[in-house]
N, C-alpha and C positions, 0 to 999 in steps of 0.2 A: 580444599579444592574449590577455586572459584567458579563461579555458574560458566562461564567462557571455556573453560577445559572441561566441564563435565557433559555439555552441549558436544564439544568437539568427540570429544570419549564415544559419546551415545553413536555420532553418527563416523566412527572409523569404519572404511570400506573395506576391507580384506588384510590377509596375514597372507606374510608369506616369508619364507625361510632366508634366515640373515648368514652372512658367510660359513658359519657353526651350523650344523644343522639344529641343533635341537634350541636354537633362539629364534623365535615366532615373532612378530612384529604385525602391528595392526596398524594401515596405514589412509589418511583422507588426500587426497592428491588436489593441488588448488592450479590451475590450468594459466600459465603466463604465456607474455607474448612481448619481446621485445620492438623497444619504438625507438629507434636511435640506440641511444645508451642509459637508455629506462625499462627498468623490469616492469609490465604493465599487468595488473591482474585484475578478478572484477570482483565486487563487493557489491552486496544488495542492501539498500539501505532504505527500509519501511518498503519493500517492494519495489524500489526505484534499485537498475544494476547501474553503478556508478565504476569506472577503471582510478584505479591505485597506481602509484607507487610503490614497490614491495622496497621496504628502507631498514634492513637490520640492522642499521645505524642509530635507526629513531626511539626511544626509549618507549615512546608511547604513539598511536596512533594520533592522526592528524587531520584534519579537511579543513582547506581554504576558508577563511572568510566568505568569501563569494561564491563557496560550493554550499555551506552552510544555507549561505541567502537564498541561495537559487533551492534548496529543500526542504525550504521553509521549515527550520530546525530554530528550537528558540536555545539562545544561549545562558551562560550560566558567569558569575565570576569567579574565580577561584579563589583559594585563601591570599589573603595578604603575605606580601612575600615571597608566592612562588615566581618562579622563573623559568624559562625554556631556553637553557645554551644551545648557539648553535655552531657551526665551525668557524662563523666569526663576529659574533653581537648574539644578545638577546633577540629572541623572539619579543616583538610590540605588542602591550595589551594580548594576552593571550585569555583565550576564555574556554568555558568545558561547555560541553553538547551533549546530550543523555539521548541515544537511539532506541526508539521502541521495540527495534527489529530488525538484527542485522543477519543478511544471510551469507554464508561460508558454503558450498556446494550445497551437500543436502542438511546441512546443519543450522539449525534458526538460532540464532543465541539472543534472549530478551535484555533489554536496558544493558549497551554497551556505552561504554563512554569513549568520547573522544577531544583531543585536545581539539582548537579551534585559533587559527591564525598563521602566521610565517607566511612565504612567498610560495607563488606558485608554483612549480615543480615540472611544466612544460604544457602544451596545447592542449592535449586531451585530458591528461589525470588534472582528479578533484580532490589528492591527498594522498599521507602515504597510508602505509599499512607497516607498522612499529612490531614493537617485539610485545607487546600488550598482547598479540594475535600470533605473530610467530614465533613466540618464543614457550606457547603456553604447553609443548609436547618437547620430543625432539624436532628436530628439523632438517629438514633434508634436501638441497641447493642444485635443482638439476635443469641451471638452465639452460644448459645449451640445448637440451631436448624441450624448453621449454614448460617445466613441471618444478615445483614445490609441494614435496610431501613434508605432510605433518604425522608424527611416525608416536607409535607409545608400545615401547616393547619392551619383550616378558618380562619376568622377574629370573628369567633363567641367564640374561642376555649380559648377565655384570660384567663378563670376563672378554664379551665377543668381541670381535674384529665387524664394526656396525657396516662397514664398506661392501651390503651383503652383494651387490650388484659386480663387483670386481674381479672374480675369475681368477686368473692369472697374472692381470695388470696389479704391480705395485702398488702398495699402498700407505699412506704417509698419513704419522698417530703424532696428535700434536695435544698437548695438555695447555689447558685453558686459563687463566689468573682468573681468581675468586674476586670477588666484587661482593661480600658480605651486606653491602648497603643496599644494595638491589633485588630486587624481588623478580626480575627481568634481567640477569647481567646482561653488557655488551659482552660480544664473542670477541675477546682479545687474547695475543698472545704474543709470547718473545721471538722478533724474527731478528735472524743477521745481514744487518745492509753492510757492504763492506768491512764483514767482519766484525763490526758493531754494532753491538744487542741493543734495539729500540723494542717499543713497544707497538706493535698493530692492533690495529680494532679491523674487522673485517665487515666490512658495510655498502649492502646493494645499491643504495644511494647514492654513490659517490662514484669519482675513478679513481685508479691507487693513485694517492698524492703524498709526500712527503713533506713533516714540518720543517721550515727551514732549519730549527736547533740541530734535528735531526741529522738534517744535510751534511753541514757543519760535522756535525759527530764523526760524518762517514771520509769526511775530509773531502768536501766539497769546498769551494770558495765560490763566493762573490762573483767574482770575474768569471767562475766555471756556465754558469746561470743564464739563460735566454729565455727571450720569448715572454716579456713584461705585461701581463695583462692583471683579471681580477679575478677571484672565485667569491662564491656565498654560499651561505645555508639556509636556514630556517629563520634565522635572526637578521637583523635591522644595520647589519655592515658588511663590511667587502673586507678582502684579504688581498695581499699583490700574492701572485702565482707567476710562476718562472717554468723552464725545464732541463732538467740536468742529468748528466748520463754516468750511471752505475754498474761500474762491475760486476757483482756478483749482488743477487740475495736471496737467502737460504732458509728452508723453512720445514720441520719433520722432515730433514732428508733429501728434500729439493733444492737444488741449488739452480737459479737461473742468472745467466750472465748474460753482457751486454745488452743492458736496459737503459730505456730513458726515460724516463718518470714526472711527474710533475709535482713540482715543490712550492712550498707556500709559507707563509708568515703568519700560520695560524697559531692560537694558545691554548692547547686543551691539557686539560689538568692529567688525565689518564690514558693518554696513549701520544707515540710521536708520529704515526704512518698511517693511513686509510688502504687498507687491502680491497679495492674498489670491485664493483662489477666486470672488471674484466678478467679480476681474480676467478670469478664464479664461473664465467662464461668457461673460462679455459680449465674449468677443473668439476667436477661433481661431490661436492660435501656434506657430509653430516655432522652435523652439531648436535651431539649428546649431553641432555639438561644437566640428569642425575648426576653424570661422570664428568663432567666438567673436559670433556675431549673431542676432538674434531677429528675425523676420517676424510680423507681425501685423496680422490684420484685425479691424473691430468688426463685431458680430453685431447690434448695435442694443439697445435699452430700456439702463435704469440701468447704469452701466458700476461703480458702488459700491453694496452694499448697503444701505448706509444712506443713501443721498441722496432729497432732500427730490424731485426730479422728475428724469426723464428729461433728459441734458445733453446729449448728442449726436443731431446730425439721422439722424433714420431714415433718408433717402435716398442717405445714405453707407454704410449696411447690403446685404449682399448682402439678393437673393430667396430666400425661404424651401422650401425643397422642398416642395411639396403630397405632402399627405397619402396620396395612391395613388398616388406616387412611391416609397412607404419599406415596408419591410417590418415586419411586428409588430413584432418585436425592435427594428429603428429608430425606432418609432414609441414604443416603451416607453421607450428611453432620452432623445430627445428630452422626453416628457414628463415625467421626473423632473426633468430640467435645468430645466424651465419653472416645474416645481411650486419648485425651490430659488431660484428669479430670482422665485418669488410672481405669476408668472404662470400663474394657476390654471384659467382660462377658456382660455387656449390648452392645458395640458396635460390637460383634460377633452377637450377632440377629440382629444389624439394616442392617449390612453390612450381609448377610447370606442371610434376606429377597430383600437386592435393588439387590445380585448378579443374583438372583431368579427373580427378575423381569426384568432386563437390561442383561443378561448373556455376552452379546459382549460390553459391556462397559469396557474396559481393566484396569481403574482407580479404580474400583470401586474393581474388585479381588485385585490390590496393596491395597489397604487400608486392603482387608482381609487379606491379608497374613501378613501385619504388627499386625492384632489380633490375628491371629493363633500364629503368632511369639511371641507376651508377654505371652499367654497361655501354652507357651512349644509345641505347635502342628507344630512341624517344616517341617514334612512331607505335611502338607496341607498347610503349609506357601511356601512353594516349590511350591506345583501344583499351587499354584494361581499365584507364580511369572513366569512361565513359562505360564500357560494360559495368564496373563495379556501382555506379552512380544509376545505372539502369534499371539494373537490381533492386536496390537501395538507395533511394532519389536524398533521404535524410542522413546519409552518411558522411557529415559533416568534414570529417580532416579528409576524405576523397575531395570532396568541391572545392576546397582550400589550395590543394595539392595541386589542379588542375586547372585553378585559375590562376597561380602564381607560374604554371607554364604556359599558361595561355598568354602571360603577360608580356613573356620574350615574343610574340608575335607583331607584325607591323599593325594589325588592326587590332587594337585597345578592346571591340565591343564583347566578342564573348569571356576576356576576362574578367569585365566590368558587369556583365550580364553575371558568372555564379556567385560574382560580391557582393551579388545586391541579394542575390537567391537566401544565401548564407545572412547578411543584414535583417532579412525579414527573418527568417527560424530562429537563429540562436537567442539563447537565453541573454536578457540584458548585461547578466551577472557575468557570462562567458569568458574565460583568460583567452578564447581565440580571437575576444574583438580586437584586441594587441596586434596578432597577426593580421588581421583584416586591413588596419590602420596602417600599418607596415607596407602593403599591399597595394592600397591606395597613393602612399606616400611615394612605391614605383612608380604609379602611373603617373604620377604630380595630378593625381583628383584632389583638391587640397579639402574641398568642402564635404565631402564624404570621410574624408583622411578624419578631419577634426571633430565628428560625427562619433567614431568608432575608437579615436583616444578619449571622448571625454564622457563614452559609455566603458571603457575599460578602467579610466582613472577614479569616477566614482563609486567602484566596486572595488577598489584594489588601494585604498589608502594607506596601508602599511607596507605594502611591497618595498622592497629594498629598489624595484627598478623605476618607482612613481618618480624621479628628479629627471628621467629620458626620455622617461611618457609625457611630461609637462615642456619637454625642452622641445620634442617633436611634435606636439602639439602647437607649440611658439612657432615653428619651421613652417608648419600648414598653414596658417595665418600669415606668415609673412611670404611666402610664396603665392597664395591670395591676394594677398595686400586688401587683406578684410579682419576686420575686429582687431586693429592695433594694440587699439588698450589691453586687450585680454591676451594679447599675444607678450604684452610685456612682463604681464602680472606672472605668464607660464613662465617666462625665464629668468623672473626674479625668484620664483619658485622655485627650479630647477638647481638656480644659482645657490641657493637658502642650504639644499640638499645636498649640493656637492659641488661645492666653490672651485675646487682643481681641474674640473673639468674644461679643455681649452674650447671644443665643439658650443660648451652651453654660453660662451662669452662671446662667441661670433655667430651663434646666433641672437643673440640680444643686441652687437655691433648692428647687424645688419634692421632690426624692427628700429634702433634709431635713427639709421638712414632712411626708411622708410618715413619716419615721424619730423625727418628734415632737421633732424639733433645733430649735428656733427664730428661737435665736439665731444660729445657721450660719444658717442661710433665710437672714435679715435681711442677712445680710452681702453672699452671694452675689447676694441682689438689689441690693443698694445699686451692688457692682461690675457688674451688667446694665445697671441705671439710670445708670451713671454713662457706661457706650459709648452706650446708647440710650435715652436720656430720654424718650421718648413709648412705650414699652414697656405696654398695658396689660394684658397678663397679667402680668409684674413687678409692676407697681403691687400687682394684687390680690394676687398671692403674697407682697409685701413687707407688704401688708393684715394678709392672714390671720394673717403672724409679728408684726407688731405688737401683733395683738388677743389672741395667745396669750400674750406679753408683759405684756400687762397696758397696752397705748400705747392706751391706745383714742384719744384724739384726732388721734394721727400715723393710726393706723389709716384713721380718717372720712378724711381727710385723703387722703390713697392709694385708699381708695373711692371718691371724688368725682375725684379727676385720672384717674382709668380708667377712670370712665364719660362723660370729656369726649373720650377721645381716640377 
C-alpha cells in the first residue's frame, strides 16, 4: 500500500451503511465545483490551495508548466523514453515534480509526485488531478451535488449493491475490462452505440465524444457529419471533431436514444468513446477498485450534452433534496452542476438560497452572476459581480468576468480600469493573461493586447494553442502599425506551427501591406483564399495589393466578392 492510500485511509471521515446493511463504508469527501464543463476541485500544494481539474481520464496527476513555475517547484527528467499520450499527440518534453506536501481535506500526504507539462486545461485550474489520487480507494462520482467521495469499504461489502444512496431508484451494474498493465486502470467498459459493442473509457475530463472508427461502426457516414472544427488533450496536436446524431446507446441496462454526440479522428489504442463529464453530471457513480464494477444511477435531464431533448424518463430519477434540506456550500455546488447541465432557472434557486444564507461568501454571488448572466438579467449579474469583488477585491476570474461585460459598454474606461487591476496582481506565469490579451484585443488596445500575449507566450511554450497566441500577437502589432519586424517573425511562427490555418496567412498578407510588400500580400492572400474562399477581409487585403500592383480590374473584382460575403 502506497504512502498516498495509507494517508488517505488515516484520515477517512465517517462510515455509513451501503445499500446491504451490514456493508460499512468509510468514506473522505473531496468538495467540487463546476466551471463550465470542468470539474474544479482544490489541492494544497506546500500550503499553497491551487483548483484542479478532476480528469479520470488522466493516468496520472498533472500541473502546467507555468503552474509549476509560478510554485516555484523544481523539476525533474524522466526516464528516457517515457511518453505521455494524449487524445491526440504526445504530451512535449514532459518532466516529473516531487511535492513536499500535498494536502487532500484533512489528509497530508508527503512527497507526491506529479507529471509536469501538456496544455492548459482553462482560466483558473493549474492541472488535473488523475487517477494516481482518484483511483487510490473506490470512488464515488456525485457531481451533480457537487462531491467526490473516496470510499474504502468493509471486507463484508464483496457481494453489495455499492449504489448505497439509491432507495428505490434503479440501479445499473456494469463490469469493468481488466487492464493488467496498470496499476491505476482506466474505468472502461463495453457500451452499445447502435447496437454496436465499442469500447468506453469514462473520463471527467472530457465531453462524450466518439472516435470516428467508431462512428463508422455504428453506420454513421461521412456525409452524416457536421459541425467541422478541432479538439486536443494533453498532447502537442489537434483532432478534427465533427457531430453526428445516434440512435440508441446502451449501457447496464440504460438505453438512451436520440442523441448527438461529438465525433472525432482520434487513435487511441484502448477504447473507441470518451463517456465524458456530462455522463457524470447526469448520473451518480461508483467505481469499485477491488471488483472491477461501476454502480450507477440517473439523476434525470439530458444524459449527453449535446442532445436534441431529454431521453430518459424523469420518473426513473431520484427526488431532488429541497432546498432547506442542504447547506450553502450544498446549495453552491448543486448550482454550479445545474448551471454546466444549462439548467439555469434551477441553479438561480440553489445559488439565490446559499447567497441568502452565506451573503459575505464572495464565490458564491460569482456563481450568481454567471445565472443571472445566461437569464439575460445583466443588471443583477453586475450587482453580484461588484458585490462578489467587494468581498473579495483579489477574486481574480470575478474581475475578468466583469470587465469583459464592461467591455460591451460605450465607454471603454472601467473595462480597461479592472484589466489593468488584474495586469498588476496576476502572477506573470497566469494562463488568464491569454484572457486578458483576448480582452484587450476587443477593445483594439493593441499595445497592452501585445503586453499580455507575450507574457502568456513565454510561460506557455508547448501549449498546443502557442501558433494563435503568436498569430494574435502579429494582429496587435499590425493594428498598431508598431514593431513590424516582430509582427512578421509572430506570423512566420505561427505559420511554422500550423501552415492550414487561412486567418494566420491573412494576417501575415496584411503586416506586408503594412511593410509596402505587395507582392508578398498577394501571395499570402491568395494561400488564405485558397483554405477559405469566402474570407472577406482577404478579399479586401488581396484588393488593396492588387490596386498597388497596378491590377485595378482583379482589384474591382476582390472589392465586389467582399462586399457580397
Amino acid at each position: 500500500m502506497n504512502a498516498f492510500r495509507v494517508a488517505v485511509c488515516a484520515a477517512l471521515l465517517s462510515c455509513a451503511a451501503a445499500a446491504q446493511a451490514h456493508c460499512k463504508i468509510q468514506v473522505m469527501e473531496l468538495p467540487v465545483r463546476m466551471e463550465g464543463s470542468r470539474a474544479i476541485a482544490v489541492l494544497g500544494i506546500n500550503g499553497t490551495q491551487i483548483p484542479m481539474v478532476v480528469d479520470s481520464g488522466a493516468f496520472f496527476s498533472v500541473l502546467t508548466r507555468a503552474s509549476a513555475e509560478q510554485l516555484g517547484l523544481r523539476l525533474e527528467h524522466l526516464p528516457d523514453g517515457f511518453r505521455v499520450e494524449g487524445l491526440a499527440g504526445n504530451m512535449v518534453s514532459p518532466r516529473k515534480t516531487t511535492v513536499k506536501s500535498v494536502q487532500l481535506q484533512d489528509a497530508a500526504i508527503p512527497r507526491v509526485e506529479f507529471l509536469v507539462g501538456g496544455n492548459d486545461s482553462g482560466l483558473g485550474a493549474m492541472g488535473l488531478i488523475g487517477r494516481n489520487i482518484l483511483g487510490v480507494l473506490d470512488t464515488e462520482y456525485d457531481l451533480a451535488h457537487g462531491m467526490i467521495r473516496l470510499i474504502k469499504p468493509g471486507d463484508e461489502c464483496g457481494k453489495s449493491n455499492m449504489a448505497y444512496w439509491a432507495g428505490d431508484t434503479p440501479v445499473s451494474e456494469v463490469e469493468l475490462l481488466s487492464s493488467p498493465s496498470e496499476a491505476r486502470p482506466a474505468i472502461r467498459a463495453n457500451v452499445q452505440l447502435n447496437g454496436q459493442e465499442v469500447i468506453a473509457m469514462f473520463d471527467t475530463g472530457a465531453t462524450t465524444l466518439v472516435s470516428l472508427d467508431a462512428a463508422h461502426k455504428a453506420g454513421l457516414k461521412d456525409a452524416n457529419l457536421r459541425d467541422n472544427s478541432v479538439v486536443y488533450g494533453v498532447g502537442e496536436g489537434r483532432a478534427k471533431w465533427w457531430t453526428g446524431d445516434f440512435d440508441r446507446v446502451a449501457l447496464g441496462g440504460e438505453t438512451v436514444i436520440h442523441n448527438r454526440l461529438g465525433v472525432s479522428d482520434f487513435d487511441a489504442r484502448d477504447f473507441d468513446m470518451l463517456m465524458g463529464i456530462d455522463f457524470f453530471l447526469s448520473h451518480r457513480v461508483y467505481v469499485s477498485l477491488d471488483r472491477s464494477r461501476m454502480f450507477f444511477t440517473y439523476n434525470g435531464g439530458p444524459v449527453f450534452a449535446r442532445n436534441v431533448e431529454a431521453p430518459a424518463d424523469p420518473a426513473s430519477a431520484p427526488a431532488s433534496q429541497p432546498v432547506d434540506a442542504l447547506s450553502a456550500a450544498d446549495l453552491y455546488r448543486r448550482g454550479t452542476a445545474s448551471l454546466a447541465r444549462k439548467d439555469d432557472a434551477s441553479a438561480l434557486v440553489d445559488l439565490d438560497r446559499a447567497c441568502a444564507l452565506e451573503p459575505g461568501n464572495a464565490r458564491f454571488h460569482l456563481a450568481r452572476a454567471e445565472a443571472n448572466a445566461k437569464l439575460k438579467n445583466r443588471a443583477r449579474s453586475m450587482a453580484d459581480l461588484d458585490t462578489a469583488l467587494a468581498l473579495d477585491p483579489k477574486l481574480d476570474d470575478a474581475r475578468l468576468i466583469r470587465a469583459l461585460s464592461r467591455a460591451r459598454d460605450a465607454d471603454p474606461a472601467p473595462a480597461l480600469q479592472d484589466l489593468g487591476v488584474l495586469d498588476d496582481s496576476l502572477p506573470a506565469q497566469s494562463n488568464m493573461r491569454r484572457a486578458l490579451a483576448e480582452a484587450y484585443d476587443g477593445l483594439h488596445a493593441s499595445v497592452p493586447s501585445v503586453k499580455q500575449w507575450t507574457l502568456w507566450i513565454d510561460h506557455h511554450r508547448d501549449d498546443v494553442r502557442l501558433p494563435a497566441a503568436y498569430n494574435s500577437r502579429c494582429w496587435a502589432r499590425v493594428e498598431a502599425n508598431i514593431e513590424l519586424d516582430k509582427a512578421m517573425a509572430d506570423c512566420d511562427e505561427a505559420i511554422d506551427g500550423e501552415s492550414d490555418d487561412a486567418s494566420f496567412r491573412d494576417s501575415r498578407g496584411w503586416v506586408q501591406l503594412r511593410l509596402s510588400q505587395p507582392a508578398k500580400a498577394r501571395v499570402d492572400f491568395d494561400r488564405a483564399l485558397k483554405l477559405k474562399p469566402t474570407s472577406a477581409f482577404s478579399l479586401y487585403g488581396r484588393a488593396l495589393a492588387r490596386m498597388k500592383l497596378g491590377e485595378t480590374a482583379a482589384a474591382e473584382a476582390d472589392f465586389a466578392a467582399a462586399r457580397k460575403v
